[in-house]
C-alpha positions as CSV (number, residue, x, y, z in Angstrom):
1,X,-50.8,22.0,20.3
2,X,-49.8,18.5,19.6
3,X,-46.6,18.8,17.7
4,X,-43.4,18.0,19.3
5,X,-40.1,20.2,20.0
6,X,-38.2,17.2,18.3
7,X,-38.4,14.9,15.9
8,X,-36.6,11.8,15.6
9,X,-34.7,11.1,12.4
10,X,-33.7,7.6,11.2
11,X,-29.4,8.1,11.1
12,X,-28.5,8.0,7.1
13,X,-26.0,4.9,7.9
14,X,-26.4,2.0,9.0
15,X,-23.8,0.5,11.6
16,X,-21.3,-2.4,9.9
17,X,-19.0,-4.7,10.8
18,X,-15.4,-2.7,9.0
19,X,-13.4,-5.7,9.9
20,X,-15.4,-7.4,7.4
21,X,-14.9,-4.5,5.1
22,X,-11.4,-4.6,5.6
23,X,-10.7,-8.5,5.0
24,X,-12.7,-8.0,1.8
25,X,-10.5,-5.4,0.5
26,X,-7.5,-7.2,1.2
27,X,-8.8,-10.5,-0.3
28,X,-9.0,-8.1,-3.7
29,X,-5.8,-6.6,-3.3
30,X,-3.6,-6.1,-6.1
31,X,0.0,-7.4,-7.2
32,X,1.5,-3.6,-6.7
33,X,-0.4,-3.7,-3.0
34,X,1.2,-6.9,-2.0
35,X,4.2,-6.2,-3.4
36,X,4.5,-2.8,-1.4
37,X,3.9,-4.3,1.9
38,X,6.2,-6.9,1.4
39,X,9.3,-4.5,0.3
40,X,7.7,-2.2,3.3
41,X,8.2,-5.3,6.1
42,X,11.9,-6.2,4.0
43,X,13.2,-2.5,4.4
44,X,11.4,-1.0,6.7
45,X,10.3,1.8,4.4
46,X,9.4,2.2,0.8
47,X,12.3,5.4,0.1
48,X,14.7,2.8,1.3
49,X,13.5,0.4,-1.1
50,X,13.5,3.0,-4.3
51,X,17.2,3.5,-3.1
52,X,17.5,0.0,-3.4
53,X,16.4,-0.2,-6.6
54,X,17.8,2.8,-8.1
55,X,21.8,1.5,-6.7
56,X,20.8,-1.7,-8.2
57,X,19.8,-0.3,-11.8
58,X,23.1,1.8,-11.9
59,X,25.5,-1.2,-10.6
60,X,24.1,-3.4,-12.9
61,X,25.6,-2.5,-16.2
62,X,29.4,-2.8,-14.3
63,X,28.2,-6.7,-14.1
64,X,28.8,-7.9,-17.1
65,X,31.5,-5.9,-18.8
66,X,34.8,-7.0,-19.4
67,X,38.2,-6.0,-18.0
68,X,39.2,-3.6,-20.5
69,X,35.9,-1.8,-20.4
70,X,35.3,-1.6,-16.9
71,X,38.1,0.0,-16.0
């Protein structure tokens, strides 16, 4: 008649600092990461930025053509 109504069990993880975790992973982060954020901060938001990109690709080609062709 010993036995008790609980047990205590040892929690499966142990409590860490994620700030750490978090500077870690952006110490590690990649070219396309960086790049993201910084377009992100520039625009305001990435869709903005793939409209960006996409007006740039198409008006390109009208840079370097001559008179007669462009019009």
């Amino acid at each position: 008649m010993n036995e008790t109504l609980f047990q205590h069990a040892k929690p499966l993880l142990d409590p860490r600092n994620v700030n750490l975790v978090i500077e870690a992973k952006k110490a590690v982060a990649s070219f396309n990461d960086r790049l993201t954020v910084l377009m992100t901060e520039v625009v305001s938001t990435t869709w903005c930025a793939y409209a960006f990109f996409l007006l740039a690709m198409f008006g390109f080609p009208g840079l370097n053509a001559t008179p007669q062709t462009f019009v």
